[in-house]
MOPAC internal coordinates of N, CA, C and O (Angstrom, degrees):
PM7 1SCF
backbone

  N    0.0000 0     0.00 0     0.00 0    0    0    0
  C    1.4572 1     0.00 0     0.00 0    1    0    0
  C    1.5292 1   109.61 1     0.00 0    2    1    0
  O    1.2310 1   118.65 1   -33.70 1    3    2    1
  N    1.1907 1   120.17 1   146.30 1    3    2    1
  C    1.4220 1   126.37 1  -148.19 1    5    3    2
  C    2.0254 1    93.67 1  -108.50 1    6    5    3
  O    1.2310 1   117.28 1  -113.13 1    7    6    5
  N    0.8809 1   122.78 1    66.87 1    7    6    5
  C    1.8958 1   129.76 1  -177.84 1    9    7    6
  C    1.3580 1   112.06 1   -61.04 1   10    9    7
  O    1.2310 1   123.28 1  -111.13 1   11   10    9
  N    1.1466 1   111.31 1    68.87 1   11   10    9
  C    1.8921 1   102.94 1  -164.50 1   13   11   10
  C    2.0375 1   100.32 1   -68.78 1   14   13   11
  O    1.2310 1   120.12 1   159.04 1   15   14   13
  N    1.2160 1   117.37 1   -20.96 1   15   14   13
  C    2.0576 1   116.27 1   175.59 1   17   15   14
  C    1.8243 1    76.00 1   -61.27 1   18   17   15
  O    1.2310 1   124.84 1    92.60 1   19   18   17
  N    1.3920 1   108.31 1   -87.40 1   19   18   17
  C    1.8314 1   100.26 1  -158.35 1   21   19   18
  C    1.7421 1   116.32 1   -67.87 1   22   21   19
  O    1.2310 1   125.48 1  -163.33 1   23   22   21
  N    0.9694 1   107.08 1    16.67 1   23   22   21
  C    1.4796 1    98.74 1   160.54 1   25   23   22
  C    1.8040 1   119.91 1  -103.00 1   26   25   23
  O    1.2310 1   129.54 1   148.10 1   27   26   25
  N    1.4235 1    99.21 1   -31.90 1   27   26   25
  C    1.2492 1   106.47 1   157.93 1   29   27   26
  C    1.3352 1   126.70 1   -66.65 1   30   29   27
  O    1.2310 1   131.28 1   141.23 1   31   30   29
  N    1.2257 1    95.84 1   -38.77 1   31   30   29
  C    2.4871 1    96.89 1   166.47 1   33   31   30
  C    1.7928 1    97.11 1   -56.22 1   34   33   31
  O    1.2310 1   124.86 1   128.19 1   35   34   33
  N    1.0284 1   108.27 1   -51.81 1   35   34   33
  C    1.6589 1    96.82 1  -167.45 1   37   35   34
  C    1.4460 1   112.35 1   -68.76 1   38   37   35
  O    1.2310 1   119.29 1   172.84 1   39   38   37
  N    1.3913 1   118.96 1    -7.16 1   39   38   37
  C    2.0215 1   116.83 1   166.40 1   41   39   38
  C    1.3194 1    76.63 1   -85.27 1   42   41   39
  O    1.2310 1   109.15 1   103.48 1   43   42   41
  N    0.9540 1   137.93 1   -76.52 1   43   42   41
  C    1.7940 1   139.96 1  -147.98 1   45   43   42
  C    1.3941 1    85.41 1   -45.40 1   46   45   43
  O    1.2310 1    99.91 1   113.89 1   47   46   45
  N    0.8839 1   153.92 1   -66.11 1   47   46   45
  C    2.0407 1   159.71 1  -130.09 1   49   47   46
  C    1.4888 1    88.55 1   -89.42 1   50   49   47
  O    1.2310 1   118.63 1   109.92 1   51   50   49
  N    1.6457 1   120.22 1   -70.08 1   51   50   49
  C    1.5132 1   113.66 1  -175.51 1   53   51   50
  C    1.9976 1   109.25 1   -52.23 1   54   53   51
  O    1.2310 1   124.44 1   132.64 1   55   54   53
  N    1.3258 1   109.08 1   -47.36 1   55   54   53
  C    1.4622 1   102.77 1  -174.10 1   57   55   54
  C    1.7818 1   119.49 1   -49.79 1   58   57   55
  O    1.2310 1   129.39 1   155.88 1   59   58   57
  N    1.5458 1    99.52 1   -24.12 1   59   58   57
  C    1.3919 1    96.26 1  -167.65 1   61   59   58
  C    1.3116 1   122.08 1   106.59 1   62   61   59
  O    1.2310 1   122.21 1  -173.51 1   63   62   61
  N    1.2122 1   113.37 1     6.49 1   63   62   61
  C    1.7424 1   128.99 1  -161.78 1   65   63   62
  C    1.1210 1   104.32 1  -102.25 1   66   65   63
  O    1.2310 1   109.35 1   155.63 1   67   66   65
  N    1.8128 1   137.56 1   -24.37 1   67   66   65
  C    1.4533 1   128.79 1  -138.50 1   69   67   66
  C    2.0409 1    94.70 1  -124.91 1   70   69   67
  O    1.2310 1   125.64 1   -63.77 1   71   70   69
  N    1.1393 1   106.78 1   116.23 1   71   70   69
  C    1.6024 1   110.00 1   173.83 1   73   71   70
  C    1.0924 1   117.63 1   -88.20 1   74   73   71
  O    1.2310 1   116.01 1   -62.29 1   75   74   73
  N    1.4842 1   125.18 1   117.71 1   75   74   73
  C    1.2212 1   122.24 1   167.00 1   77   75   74
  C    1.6229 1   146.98 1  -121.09 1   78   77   75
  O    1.2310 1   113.85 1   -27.55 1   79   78   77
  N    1.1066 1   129.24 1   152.45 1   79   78   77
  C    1.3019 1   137.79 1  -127.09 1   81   79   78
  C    1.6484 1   151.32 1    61.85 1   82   81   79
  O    1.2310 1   120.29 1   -21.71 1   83   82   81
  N    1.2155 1   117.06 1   158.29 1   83   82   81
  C    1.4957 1   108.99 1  -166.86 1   85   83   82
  C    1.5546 1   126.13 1   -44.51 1   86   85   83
  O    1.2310 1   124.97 1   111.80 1   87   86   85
  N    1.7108 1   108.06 1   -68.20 1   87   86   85
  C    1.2402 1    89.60 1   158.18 1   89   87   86
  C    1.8862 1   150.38 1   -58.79 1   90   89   87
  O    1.2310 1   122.10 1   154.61 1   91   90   89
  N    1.1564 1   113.58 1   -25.39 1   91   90   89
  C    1.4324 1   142.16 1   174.57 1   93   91   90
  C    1.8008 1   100.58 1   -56.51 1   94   93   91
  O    1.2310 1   128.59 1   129.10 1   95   94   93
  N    1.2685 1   101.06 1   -50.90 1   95   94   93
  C    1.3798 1   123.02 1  -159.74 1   97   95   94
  C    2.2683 1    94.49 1   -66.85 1   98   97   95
  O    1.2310 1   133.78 1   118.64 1   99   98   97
  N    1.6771 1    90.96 1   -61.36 1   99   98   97
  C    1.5108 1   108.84 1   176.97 1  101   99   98
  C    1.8975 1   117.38 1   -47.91 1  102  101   99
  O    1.2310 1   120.19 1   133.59 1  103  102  101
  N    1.2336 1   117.24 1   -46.41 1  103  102  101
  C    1.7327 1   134.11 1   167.35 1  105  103  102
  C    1.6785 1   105.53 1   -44.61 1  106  105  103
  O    1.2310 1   134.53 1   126.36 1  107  106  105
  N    1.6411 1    89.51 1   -53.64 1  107  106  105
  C    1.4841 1    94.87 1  -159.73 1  109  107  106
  C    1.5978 1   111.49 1   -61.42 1  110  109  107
  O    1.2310 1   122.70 1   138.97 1  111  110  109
  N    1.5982 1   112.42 1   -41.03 1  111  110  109
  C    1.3493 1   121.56 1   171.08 1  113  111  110
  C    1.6599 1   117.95 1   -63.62 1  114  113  111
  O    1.2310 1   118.40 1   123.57 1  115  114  113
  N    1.1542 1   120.65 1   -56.43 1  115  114  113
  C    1.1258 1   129.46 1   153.61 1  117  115  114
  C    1.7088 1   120.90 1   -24.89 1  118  117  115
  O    1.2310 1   124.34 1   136.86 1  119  118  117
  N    1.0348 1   109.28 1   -43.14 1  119  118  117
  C    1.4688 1   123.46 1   172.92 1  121  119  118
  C    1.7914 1   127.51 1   -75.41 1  122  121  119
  O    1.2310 1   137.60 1   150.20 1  123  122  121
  N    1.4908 1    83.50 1   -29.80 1  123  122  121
  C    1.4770 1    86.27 1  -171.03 1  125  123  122
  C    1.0915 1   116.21 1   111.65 1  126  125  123
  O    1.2310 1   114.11 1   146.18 1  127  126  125
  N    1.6115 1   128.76 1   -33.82 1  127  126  125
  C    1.2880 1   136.83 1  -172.96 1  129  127  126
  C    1.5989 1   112.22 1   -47.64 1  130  129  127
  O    1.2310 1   120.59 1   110.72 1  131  130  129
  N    1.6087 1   116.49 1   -69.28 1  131  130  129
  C    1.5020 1   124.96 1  -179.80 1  133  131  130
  C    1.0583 1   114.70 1   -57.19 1  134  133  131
  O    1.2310 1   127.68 1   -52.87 1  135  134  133
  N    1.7001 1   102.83 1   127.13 1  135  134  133
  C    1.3414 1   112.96 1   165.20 1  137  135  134
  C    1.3967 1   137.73 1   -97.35 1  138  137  135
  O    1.2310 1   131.05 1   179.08 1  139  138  137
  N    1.2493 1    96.29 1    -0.92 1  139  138  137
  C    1.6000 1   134.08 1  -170.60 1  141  139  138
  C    1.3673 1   107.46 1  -150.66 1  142  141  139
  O    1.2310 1   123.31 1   -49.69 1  143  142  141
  N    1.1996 1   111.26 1   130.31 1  143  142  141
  C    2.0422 1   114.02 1   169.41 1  145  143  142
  C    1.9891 1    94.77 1  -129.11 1  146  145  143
  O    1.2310 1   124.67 1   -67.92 1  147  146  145
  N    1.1341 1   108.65 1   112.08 1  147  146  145
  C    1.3787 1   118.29 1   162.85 1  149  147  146
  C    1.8047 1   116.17 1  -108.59 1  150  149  147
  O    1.2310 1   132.57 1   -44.06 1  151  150  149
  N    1.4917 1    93.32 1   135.94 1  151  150  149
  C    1.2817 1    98.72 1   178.61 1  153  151  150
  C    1.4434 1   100.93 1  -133.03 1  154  153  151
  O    1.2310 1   127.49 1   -30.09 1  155  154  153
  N    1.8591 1   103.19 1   149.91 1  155  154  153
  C    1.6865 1   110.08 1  -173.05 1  157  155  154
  C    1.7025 1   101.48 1   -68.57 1  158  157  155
  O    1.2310 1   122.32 1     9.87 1  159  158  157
  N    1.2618 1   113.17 1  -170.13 1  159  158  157
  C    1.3685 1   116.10 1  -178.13 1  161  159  158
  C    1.1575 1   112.40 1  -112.82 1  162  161  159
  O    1.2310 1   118.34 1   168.44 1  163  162  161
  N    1.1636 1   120.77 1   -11.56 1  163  162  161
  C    1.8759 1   116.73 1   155.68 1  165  163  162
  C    1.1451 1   116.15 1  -114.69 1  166  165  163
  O    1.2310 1   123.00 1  -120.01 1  167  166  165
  N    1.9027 1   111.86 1    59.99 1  167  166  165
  C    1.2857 1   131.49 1   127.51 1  169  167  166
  C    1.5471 1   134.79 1   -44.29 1  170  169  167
  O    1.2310 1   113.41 1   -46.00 1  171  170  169
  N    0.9128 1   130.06 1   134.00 1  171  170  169
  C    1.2874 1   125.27 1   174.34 1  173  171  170
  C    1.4849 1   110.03 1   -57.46 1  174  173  171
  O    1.2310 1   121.69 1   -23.32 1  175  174  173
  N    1.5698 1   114.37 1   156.68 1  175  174  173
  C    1.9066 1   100.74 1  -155.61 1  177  175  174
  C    1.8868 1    92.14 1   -92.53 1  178  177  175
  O    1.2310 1   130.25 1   161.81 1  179  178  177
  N    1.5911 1    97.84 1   -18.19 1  179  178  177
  C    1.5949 1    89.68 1   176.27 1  181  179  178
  C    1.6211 1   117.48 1   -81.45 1  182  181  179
  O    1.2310 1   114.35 1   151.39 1  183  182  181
  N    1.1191 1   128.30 1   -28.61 1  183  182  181
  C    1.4387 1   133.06 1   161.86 1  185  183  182
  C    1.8225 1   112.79 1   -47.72 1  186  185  183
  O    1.2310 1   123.65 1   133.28 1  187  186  185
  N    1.4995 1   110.60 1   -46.72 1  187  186  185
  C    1.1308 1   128.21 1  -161.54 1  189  187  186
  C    1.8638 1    83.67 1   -67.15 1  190  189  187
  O    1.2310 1   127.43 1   106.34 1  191  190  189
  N    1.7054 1   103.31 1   -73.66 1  191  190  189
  C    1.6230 1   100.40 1  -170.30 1  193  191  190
  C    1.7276 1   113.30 1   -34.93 1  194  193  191
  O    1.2310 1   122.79 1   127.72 1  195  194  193
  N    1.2110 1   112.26 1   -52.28 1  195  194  193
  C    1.6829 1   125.25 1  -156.89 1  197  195  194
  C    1.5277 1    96.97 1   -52.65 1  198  197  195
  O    1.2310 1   121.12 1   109.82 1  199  198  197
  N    1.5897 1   115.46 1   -70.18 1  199  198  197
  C    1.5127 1   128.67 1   164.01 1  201  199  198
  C    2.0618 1   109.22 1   -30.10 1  202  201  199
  O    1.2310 1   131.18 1   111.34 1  203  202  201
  N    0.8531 1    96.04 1   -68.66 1  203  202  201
  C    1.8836 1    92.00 1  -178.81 1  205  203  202
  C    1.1364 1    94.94 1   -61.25 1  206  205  203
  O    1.2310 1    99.81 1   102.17 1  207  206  205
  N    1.7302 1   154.09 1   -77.83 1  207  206  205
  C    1.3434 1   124.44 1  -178.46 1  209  207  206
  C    1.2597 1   106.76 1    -7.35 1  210  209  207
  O    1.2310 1   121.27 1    69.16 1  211  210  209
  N    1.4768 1   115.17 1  -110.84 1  211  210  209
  C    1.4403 1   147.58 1   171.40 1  213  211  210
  C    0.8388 1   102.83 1    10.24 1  214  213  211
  O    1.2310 1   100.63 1   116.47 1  215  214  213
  N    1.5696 1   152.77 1   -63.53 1  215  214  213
  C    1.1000 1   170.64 1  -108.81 1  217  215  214
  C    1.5255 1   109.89 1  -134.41 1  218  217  215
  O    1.2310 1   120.76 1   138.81 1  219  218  217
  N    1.3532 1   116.15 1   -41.19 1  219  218  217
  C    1.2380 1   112.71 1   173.71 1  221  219  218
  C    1.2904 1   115.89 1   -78.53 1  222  221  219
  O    1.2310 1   118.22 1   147.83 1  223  222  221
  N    1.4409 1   121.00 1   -32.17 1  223  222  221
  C    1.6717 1   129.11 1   166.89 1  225  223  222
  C    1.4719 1   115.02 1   -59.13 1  226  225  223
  O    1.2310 1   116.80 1   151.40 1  227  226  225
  N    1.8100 1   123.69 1   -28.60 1  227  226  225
  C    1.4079 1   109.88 1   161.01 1  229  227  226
  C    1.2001 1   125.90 1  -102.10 1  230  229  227
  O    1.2310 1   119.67 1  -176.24 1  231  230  229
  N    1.5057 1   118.24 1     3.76 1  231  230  229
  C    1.6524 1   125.10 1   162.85 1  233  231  230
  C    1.8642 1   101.00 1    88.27 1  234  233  231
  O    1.2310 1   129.68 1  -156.17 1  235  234  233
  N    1.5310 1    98.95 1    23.83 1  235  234  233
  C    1.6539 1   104.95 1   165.22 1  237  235  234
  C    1.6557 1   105.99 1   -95.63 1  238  237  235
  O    1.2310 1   129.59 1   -35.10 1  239  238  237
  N    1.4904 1    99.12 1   144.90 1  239  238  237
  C    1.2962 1   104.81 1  -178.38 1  241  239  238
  C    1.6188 1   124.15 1  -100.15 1  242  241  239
  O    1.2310 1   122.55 1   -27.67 1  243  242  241
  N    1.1841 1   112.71 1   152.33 1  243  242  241
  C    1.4739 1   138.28 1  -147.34 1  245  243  242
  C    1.3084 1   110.83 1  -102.50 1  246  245  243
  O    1.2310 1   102.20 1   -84.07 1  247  246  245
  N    1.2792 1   150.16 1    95.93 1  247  246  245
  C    1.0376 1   162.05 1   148.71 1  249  247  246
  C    1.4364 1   151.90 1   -71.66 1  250  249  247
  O    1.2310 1   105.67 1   -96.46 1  251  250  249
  N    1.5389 1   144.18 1    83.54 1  251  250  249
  C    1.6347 1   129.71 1  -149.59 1  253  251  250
  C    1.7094 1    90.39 1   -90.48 1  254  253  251
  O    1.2310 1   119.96 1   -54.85 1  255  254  253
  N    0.9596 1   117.69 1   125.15 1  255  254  253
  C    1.3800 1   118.00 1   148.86 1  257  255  254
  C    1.5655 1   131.24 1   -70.00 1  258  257  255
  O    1.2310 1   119.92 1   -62.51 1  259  258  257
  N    0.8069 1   117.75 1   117.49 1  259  258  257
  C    1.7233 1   122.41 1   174.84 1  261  259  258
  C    1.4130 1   108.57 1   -58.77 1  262  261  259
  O    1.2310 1   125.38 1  -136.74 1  263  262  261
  N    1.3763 1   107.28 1    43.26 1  263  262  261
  C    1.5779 1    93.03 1  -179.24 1  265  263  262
  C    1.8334 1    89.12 1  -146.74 1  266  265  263
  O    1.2310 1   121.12 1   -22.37 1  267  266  265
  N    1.4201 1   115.47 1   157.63 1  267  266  265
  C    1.1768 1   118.39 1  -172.32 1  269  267  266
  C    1.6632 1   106.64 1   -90.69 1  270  269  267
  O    1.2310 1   125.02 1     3.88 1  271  270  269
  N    1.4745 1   107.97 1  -176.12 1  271  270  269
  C    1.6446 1   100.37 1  -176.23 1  273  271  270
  C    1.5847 1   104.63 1   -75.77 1  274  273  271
  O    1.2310 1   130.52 1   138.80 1  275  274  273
  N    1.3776 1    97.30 1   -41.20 1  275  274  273
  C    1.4457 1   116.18 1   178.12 1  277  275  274
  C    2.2622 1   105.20 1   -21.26 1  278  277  275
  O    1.2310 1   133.85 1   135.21 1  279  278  277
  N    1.1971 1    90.82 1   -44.79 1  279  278  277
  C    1.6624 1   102.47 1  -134.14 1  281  279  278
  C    1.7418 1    78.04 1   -91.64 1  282  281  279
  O    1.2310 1   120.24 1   119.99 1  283  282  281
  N    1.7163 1   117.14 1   -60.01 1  283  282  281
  C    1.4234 1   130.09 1   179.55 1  285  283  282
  C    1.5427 1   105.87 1   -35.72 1  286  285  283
  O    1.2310 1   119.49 1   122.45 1  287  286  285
  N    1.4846 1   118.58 1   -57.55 1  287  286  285
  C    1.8204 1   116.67 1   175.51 1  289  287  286
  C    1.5355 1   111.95 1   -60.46 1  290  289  287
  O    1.2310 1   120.03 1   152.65 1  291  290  289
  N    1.0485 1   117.55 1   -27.35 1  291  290  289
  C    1.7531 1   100.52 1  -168.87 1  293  291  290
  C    1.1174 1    91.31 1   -84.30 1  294  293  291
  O    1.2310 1   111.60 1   153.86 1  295  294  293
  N    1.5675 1   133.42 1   -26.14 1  295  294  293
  C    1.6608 1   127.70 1  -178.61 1  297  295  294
  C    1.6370 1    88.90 1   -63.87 1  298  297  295
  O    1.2310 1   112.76 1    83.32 1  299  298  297
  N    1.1985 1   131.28 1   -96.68 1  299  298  297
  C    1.1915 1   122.90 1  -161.53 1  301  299  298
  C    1.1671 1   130.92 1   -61.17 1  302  301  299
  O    1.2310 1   119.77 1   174.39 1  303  302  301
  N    1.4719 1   118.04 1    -5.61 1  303  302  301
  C    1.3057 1   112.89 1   177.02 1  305  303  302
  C    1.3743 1   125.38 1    83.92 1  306  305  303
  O    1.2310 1   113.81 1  -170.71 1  307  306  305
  N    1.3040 1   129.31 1     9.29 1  307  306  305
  C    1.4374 1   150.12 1   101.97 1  309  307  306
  C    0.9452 1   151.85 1   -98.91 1  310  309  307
  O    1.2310 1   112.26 1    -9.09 1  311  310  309
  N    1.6735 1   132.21 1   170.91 1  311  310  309
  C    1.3707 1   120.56 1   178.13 1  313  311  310
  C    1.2248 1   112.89 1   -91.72 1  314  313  311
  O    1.2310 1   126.51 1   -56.73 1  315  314  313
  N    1.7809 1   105.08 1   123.27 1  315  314  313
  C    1.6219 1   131.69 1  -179.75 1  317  315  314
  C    1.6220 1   102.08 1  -137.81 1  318  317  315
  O    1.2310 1   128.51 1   -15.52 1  319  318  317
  N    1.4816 1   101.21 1   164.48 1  319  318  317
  C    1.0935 1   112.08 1   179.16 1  321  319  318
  C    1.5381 1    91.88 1  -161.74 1  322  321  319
  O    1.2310 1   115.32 1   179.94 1  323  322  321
  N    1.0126 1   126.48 1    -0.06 1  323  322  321
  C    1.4432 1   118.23 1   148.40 1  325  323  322
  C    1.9765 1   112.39 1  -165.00 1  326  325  323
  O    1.2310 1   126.92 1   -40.92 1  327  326  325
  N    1.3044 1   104.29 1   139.08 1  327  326  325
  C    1.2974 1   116.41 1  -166.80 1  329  327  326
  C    1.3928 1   111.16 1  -143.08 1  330  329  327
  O    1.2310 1   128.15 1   -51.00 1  331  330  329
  N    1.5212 1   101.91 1   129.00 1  331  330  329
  C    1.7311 1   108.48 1   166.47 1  333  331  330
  C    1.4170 1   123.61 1   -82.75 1  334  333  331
  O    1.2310 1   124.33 1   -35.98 1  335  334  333
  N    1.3446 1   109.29 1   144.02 1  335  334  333
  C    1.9929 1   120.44 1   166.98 1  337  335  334
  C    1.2193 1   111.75 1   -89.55 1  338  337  335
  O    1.2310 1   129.29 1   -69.97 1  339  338  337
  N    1.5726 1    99.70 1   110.03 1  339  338  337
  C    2.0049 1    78.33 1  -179.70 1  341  339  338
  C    1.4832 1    98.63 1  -120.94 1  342  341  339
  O    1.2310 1   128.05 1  -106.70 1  343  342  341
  N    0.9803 1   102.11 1    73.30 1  343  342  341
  C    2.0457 1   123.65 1   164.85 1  345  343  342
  C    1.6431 1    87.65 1  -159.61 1  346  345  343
  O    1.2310 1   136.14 1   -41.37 1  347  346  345
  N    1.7805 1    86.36 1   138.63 1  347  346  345
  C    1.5999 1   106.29 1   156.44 1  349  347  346
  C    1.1730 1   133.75 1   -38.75 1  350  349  347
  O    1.2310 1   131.52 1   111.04 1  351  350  349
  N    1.4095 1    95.36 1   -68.96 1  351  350  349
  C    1.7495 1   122.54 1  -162.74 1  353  351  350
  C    1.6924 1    88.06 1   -64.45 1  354  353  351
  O    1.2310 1   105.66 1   129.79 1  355  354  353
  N    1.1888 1   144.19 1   -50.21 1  355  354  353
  C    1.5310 1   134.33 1  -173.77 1  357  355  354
  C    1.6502 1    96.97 1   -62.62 1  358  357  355
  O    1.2310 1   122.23 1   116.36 1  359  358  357
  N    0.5305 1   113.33 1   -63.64 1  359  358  357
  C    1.3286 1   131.04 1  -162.91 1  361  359  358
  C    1.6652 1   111.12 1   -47.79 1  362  361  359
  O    1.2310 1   122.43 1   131.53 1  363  362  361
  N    1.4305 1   112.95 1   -48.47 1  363  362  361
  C    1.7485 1   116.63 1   154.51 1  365  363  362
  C    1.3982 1   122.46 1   -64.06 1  366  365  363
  O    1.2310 1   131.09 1   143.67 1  367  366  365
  N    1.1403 1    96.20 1   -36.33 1  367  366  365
  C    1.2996 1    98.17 1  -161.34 1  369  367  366
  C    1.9423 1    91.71 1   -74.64 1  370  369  367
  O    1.2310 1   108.53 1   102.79 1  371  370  369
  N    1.3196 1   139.06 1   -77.21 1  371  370  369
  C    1.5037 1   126.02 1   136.41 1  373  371  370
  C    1.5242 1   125.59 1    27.34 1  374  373  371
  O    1.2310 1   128.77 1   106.80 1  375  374  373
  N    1.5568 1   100.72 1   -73.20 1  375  374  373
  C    1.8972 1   102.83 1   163.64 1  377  375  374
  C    1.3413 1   119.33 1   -41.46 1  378  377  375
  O    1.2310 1   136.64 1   118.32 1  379  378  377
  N    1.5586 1    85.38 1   -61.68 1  379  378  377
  C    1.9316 1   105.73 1  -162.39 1  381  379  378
  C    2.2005 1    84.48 1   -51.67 1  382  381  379
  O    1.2310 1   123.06 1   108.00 1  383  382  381
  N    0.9180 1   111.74 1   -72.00 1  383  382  381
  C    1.9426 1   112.78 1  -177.56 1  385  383  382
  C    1.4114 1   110.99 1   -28.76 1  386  385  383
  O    1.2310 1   126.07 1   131.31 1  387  386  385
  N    1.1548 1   105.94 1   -48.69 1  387  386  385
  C    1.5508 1   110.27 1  -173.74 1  389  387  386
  C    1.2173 1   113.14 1   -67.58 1  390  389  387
  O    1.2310 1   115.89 1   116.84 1  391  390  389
  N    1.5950 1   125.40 1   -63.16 1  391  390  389
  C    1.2713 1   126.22 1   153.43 1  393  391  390
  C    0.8404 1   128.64 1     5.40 1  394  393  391
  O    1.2310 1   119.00 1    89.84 1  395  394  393
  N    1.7827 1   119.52 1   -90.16 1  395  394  393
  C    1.4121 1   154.63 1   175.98 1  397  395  394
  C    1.7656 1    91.09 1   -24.94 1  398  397  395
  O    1.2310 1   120.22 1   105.91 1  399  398  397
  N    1.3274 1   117.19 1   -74.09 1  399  398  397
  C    1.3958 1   128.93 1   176.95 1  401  399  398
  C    1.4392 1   137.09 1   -19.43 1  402  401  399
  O    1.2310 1   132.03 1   117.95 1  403  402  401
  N    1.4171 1    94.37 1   -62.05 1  403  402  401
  C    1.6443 1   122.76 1   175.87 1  405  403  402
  C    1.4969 1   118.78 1  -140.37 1  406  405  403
  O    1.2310 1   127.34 1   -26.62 1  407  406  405
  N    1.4292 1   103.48 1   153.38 1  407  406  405
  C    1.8993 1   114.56 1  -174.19 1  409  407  406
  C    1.3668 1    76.10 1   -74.17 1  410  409  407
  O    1.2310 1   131.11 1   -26.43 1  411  410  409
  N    1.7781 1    96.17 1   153.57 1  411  410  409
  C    1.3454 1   127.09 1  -175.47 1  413  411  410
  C    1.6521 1   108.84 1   -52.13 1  414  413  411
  O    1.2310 1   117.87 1   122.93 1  415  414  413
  N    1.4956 1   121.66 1   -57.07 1  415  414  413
  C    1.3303 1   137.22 1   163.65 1  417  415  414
  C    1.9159 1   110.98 1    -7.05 1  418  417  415
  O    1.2310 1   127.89 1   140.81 1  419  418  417
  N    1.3729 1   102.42 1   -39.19 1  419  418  417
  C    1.4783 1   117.89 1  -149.65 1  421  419  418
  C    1.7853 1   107.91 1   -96.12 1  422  421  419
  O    1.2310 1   136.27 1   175.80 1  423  422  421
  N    1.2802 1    86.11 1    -4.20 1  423  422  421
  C    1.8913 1    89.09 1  -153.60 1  425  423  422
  C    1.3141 1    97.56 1  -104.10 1  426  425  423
  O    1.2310 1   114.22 1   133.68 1  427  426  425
  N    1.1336 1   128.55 1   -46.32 1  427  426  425
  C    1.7608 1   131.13 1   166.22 1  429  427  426
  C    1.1763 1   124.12 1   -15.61 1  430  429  427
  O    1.2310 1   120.26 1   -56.10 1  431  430  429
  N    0.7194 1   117.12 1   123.90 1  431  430  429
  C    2.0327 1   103.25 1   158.32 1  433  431  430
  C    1.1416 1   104.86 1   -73.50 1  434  433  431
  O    1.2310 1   120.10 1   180.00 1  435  434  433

């Protein structure tokens, strides 16, 4: 199956662009760095809440992927279940994918 959202995390992951894990993920927003915070969808719902706080206090945006962690690590080639974009251009371009996918309603955490 042709996953162009997780095939694009894995250029984003090789480029050097894609942060991963909870805390790593939390710094990066906190910082300013992330421009994107994606999390899988069988996140834990308290990980999920803590991250959207966080995120809403630095005006980084929040994303569920329809894809499990399971599926997100073999794209990148570790185990994640949630990871920041910290480049733009990945990071729109990402939306615009996600979008396409699901009504807006769906994509939130």
């Amino acid at each position: 199956m042709n996953d162009k959202i997780l095939n694009l995390l894995g250029i984003c992951r090789r480029a050097g662009k894609l942060t991963i894990g909870n805390d790593a993920v939390t710094d990066d927003a906190v910082n300013g760095k992330a421009s994107l915070v994606l999390v899988a969808c069988d996140v834990s719902q308290n990980t999920a809440k803590k991250l959207k706080n966080t995120c809403a206090r630095c005006g980084t945006q929040v994303l569920k992927l329809n894809r499990t962690r399971d599926e997100l690590s073999a794209a990148i080639g570790k185990f994640c279940a949630v990871a920041a974009v910290c480049d733009k251009g990945f990071a729109k371009r990402l939306c615009e994918l996600i979008s396409e996918e699901n009504s807006p309603e769906d994509i939130t955490v």
